[in-house]
C-alpha positions in Angstrom: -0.4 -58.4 -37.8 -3.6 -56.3 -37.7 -6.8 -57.3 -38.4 -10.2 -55.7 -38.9 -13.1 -56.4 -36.4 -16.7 -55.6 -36.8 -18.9 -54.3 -40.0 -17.8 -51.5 -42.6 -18.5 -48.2 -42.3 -19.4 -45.3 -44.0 -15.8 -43.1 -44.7 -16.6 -39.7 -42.9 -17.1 -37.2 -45.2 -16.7 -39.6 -48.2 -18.8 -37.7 -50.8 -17.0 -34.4 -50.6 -13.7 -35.9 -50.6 -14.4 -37.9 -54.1 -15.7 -34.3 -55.3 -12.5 -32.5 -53.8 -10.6 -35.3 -56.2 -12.5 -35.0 -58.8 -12.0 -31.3 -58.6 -8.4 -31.1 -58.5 -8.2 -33.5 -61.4 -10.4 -31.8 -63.7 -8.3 -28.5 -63.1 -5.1 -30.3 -63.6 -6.2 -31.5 -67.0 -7.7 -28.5 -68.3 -5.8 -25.7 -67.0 -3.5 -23.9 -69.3 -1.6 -21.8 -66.4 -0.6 -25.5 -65.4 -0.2 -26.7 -69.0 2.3 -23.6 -69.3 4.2 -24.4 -66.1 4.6 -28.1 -67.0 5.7 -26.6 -70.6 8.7 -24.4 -69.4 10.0 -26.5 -66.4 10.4 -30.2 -68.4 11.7 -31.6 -65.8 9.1 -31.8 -63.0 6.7 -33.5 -65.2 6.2 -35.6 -68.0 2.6 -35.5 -69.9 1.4 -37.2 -72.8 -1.8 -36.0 -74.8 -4.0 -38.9 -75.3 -7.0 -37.0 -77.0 -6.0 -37.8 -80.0 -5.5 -41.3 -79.8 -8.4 -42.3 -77.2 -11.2 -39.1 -77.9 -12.4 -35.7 -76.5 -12.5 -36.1 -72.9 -9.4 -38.1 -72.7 -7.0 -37.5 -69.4 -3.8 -36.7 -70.3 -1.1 -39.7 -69.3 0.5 -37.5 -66.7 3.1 -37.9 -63.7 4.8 -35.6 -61.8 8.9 -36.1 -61.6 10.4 -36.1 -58.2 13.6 -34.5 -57.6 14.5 -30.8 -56.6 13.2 -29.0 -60.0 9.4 -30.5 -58.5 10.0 -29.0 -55.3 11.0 -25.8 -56.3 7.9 -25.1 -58.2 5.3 -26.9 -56.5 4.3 -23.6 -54.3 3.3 -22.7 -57.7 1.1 -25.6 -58.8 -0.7 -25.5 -55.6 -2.0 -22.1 -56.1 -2.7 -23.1 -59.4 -4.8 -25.8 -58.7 -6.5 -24.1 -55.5 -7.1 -21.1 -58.0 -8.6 -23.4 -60.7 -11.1 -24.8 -58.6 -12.3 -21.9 -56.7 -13.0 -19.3 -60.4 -14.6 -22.7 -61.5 -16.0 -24.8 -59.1 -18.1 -28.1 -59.6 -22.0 -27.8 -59.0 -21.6 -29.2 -54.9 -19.1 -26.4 -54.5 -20.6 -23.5 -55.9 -20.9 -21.2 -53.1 -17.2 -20.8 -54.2 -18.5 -18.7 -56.9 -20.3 -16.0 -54.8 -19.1 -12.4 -55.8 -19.3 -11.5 -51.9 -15.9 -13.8 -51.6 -14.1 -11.8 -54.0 -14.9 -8.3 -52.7 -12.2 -6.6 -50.5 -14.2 -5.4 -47.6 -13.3 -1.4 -46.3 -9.7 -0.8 -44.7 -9.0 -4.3 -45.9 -6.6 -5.2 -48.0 -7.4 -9.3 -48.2 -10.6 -11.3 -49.7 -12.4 -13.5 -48.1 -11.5 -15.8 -51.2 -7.7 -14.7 -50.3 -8.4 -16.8 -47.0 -9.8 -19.6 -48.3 -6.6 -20.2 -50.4 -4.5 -19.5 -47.7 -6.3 -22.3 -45.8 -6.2 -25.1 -48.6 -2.6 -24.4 -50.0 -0.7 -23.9 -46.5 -0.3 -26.5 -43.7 0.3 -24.3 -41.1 -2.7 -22.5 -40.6 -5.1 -24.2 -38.7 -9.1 -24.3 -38.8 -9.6 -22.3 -36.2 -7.4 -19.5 -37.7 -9.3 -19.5 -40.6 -12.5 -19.5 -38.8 -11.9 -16.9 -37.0 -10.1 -14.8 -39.8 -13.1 -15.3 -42.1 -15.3 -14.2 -39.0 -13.4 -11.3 -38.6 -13.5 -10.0 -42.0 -16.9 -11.2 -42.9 -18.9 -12.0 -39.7 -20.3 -14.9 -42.1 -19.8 -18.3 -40.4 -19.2 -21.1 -43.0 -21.4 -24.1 -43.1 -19.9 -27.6 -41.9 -20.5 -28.9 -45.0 -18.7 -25.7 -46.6 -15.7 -26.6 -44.2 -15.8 -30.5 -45.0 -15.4 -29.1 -48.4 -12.5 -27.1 -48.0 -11.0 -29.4 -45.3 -10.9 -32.4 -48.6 -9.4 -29.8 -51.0 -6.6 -29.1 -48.4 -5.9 -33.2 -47.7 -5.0 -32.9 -51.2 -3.3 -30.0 -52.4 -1.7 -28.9 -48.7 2.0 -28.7 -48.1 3.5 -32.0 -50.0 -0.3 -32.8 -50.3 -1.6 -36.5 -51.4 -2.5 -35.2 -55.3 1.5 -34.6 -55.3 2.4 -37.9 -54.0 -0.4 -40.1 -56.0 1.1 -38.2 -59.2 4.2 -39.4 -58.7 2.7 -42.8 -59.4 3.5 -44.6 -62.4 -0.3 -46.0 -63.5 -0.2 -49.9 -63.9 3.1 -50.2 -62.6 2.5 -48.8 -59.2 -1.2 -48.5 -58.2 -4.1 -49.8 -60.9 -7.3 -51.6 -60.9 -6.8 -55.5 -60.7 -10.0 -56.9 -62.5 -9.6 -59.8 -60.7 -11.0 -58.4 -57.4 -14.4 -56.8 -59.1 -17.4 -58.4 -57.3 -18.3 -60.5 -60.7 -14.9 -61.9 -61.1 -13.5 -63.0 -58.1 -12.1 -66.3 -58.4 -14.0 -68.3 -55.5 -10.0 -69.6 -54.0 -9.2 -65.6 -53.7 -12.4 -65.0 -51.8 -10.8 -66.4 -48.8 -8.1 -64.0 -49.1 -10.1 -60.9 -49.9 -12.6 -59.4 -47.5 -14.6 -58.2 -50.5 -14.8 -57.6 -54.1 -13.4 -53.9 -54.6 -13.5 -51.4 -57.4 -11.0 -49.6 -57.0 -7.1 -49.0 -57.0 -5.1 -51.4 -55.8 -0.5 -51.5 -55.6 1.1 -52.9 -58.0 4.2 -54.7 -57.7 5.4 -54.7 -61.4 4.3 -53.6 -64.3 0.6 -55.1 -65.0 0.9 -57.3 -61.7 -1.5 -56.0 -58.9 -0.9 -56.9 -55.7 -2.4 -60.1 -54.5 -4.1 -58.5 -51.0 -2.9 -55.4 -50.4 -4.9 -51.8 -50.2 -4.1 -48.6 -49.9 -4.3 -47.5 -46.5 -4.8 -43.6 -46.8 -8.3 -43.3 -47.7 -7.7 -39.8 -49.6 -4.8 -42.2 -51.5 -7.0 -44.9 -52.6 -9.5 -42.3 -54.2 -7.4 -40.7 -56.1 -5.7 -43.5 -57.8 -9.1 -45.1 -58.1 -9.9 -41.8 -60.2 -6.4 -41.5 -62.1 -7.0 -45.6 -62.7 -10.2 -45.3 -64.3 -9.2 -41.7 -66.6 -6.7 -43.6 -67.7 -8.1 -47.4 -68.4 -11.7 -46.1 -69.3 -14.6 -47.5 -67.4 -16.8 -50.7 -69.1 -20.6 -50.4 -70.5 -22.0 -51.6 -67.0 -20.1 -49.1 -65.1 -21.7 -46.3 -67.3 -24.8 -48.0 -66.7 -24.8 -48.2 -63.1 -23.4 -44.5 -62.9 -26.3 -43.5 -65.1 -28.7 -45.5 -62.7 -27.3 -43.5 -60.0 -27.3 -40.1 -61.8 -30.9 -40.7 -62.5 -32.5 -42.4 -59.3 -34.9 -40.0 -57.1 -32.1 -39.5 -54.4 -30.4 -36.9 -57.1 -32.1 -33.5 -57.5 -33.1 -32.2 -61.2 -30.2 -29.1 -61.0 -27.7 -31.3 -59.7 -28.4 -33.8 -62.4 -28.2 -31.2 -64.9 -25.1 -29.9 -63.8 -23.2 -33.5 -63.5 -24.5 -34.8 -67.0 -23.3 -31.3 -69.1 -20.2 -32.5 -67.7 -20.0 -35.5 -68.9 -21.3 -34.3 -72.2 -18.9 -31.4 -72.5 -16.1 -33.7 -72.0 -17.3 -36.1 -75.4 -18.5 -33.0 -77.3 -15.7 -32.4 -79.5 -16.2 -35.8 -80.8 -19.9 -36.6 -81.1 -21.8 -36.0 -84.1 -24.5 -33.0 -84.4 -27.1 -36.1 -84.6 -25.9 -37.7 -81.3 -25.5 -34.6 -79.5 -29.3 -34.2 -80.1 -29.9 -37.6 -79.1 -28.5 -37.1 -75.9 -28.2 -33.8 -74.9 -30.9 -33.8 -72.5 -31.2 -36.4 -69.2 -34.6 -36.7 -70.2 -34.3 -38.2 -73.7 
């Protein structure tokens, strides 16, 4: 058996790889190129529209079918997704949005844009191939955090890529949240088994039956299925008021807090009165 030794610490790059996640996700559920793959190939997915029954801004109860129909067409959903998050990227990734990136340079016949989804959808080329490709075309020398950015995108999308094997998941049957392991509500005879209270996904072994101990021990796994857990169960009036405590504390710049809230806002528009809306469609109300 293995066991851990000395204090936690902080997951490197943690903070672009949630947003890399959260990315992908948002893509996946809002995309109509996807929707229209999914549509005419019924048998490498199964989705389930649950706007109607749970509200604008509901994720779709969606799980990818594996078997050879999947594998044929995956090529095709990863440039799909890469594509979707690149022509509309999240607020910490807009430098993905610069016109420069889309220009084809003179005697060139490929983008610098062209490379970067090169580099996030295909295993085989490496960082330094990129890095010197985009150097060579460009003689612009991405930042590390740019590069953390893209290196989290291609953990998930990448050759059989973790977003294809976490989708494969069956929510609540094989990975979910067990609210028996949330800081308030561990039972004090499980504390000796736990190491700590945790938030986030856990395996099940059976339908509705989490796992007693166990974790998921790719990180990149564990946040995904902590994202797909809470789309799909919804998230309790103190986790949207610590996340608004968060959104609102000093360390979070005014643009970025802009940016973050109109998505959450756009995602409850359709159903939210004109009187509500005006209520709360400023961070500063």
């Amino acid at each position: 058996m293995i066991y851990a030794n000395g204090g936690c610490k902080e997951l490197p790059d943690g903070k672009e790889r949630w947003e890399a996640a959260e990315a992908v996700l948002r893509v996946l559920q809002t995309s109509t190129k996807i929707a229209k793959v999914l549509r005419s190939t019924p048998d490498i997915a199964r989705r389930l529209p649950r706007e109607e029954a749970c509200g604008a801004g509901a994720f779709d109860d969606l799980r990818l079918l594996p078997g050879p129909p999947l594998e044929t067409h995956f090529r095709s959903l990863q440039l799909l997704l890469a594509t979707g998050v690149i022509e509309e990227p999240p607020y910490h990734m807009r430098w993905l949005a610069d016109p420069c990136l889309r220009r084809t340079l003179l005697r060139m016949t490929t983008t610098p844009l062209e490379l970067i989804i090169q580099f996030i959808t295909e295993e085989q080329r490496s960082l330094t191939w990129f890095k010197e490709s985009l150097d060579w075309l460009t003689a612009i020398s991405p930042s590390e955090l740019q590069i953390s950015q893209l290196l989290a995108l291609r953990g998930l999308i990448a050759s059989s890529g973790i977003i294809k094997h976490c989708l494969c998941r069956r929510h609540r049957v094989d990975y979910g949240i067990d609210p028996q392991r949330h800081p308030d509500n561990i039972d004090p005879q499980r504390q000796k088994s736990l190491s700590r209270g945790s938030k986030v996904a856990v395996p099940f072994t059976g339908s509705d039956t989490p796992h007693q101990t166990a974790e998921w021990a790719h990180s990149d796994t564990q946040i995904v299925l902590t994202l797909l857990s809470y789309y799909h169960d919804g998230i309790s009036r103190a986790d949207v008021k610590e996340a608004l405590l968060v959104l609102l504390s000093p360390t979070v710049g005014e643009a970025a807090r802009t940016d973050e809230y109109n998505l959450w806002l756009d995602s409850a528009r359709a159903s939210m009165t004109q009187e509500e809306l005006e209520a709360l469609d400023d961070t500063t109300k």
